[in-house]
C-alpha positions in Angstrom: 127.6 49.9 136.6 127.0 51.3 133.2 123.8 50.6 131.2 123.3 49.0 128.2 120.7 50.0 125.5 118.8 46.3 124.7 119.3 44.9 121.7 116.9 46.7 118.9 114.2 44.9 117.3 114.7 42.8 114.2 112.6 44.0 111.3 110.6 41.2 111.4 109.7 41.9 115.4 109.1 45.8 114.5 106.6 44.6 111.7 104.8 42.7 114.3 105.5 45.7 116.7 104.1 48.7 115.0 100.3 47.1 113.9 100.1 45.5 117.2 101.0 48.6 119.6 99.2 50.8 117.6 95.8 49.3 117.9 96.6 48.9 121.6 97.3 52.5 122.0 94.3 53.6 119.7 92.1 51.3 121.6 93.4 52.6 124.9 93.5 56.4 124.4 89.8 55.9 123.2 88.3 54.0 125.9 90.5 54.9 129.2 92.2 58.4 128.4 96.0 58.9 129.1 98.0 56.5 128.8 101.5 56.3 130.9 104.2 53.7 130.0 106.8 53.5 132.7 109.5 51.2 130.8 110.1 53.2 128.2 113.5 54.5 129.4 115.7 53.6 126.3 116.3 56.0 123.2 115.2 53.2 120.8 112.3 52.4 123.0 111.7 55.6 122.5 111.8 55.9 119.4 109.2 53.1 118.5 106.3 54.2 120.6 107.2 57.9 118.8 106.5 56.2 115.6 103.4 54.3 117.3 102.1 57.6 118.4 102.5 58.8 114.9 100.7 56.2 113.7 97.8 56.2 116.0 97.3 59.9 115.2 96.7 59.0 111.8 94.2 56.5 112.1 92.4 58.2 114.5 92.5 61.9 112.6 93.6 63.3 116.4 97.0 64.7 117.0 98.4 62.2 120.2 100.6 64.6 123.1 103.5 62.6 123.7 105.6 64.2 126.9 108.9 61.8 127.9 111.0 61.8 130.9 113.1 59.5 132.9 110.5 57.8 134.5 108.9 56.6 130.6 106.5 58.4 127.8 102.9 59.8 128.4 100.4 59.6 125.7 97.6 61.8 125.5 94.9 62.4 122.9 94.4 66.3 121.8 90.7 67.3 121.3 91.0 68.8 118.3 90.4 66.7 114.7 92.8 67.2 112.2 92.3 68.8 109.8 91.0 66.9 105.9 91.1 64.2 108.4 87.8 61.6 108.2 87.6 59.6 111.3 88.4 55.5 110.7 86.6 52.6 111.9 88.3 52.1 115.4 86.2 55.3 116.5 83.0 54.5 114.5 
């Protein structure tokens, strides 16, 4: 049986996507650690919790390890600030 990549999301579902994922991921990195996401199997799946990742490294100043295999993606926070980077309010 051959498998299907789902059906991407619509821009209006990936505007609603990125904000939302990205707080969750912020807010989880932050209070729990690591963060493993077993679903994520599908190149464009992929793909949007790559950009997510991005995006919580920005608002949190910290570089986010992201390490993806067949079994989904990983997401880790590095310990190190970046650099010109001032720290926003979901760490405050």
């Amino acid at each position: 049986m051959e498998r299907r990549e789902p059906t991407p999301l619509t821009p209006d579902e990936m505007a609603r996507f990125l904000p939302a994922m990205t707080e969750w991921l912020a807010k989880e990195l932050l209070e729990k650690g690591p963060v493993r996401l077993a679903a994520l199997d599908t190149l464009g799946s992929q793909r949007n919790f790559q950009e997510v990742a991005s995006r919580v490294s920005a608002v949190l100043g910290r570089r986010v390890i992201t390490v993806t295999s067949s079994h989904g993606m990983t997401f880790e926070l590095a310990d190190e600030q970046l650099p010109d980077q001032e720290r926003s309010a979901i760490t405050r």
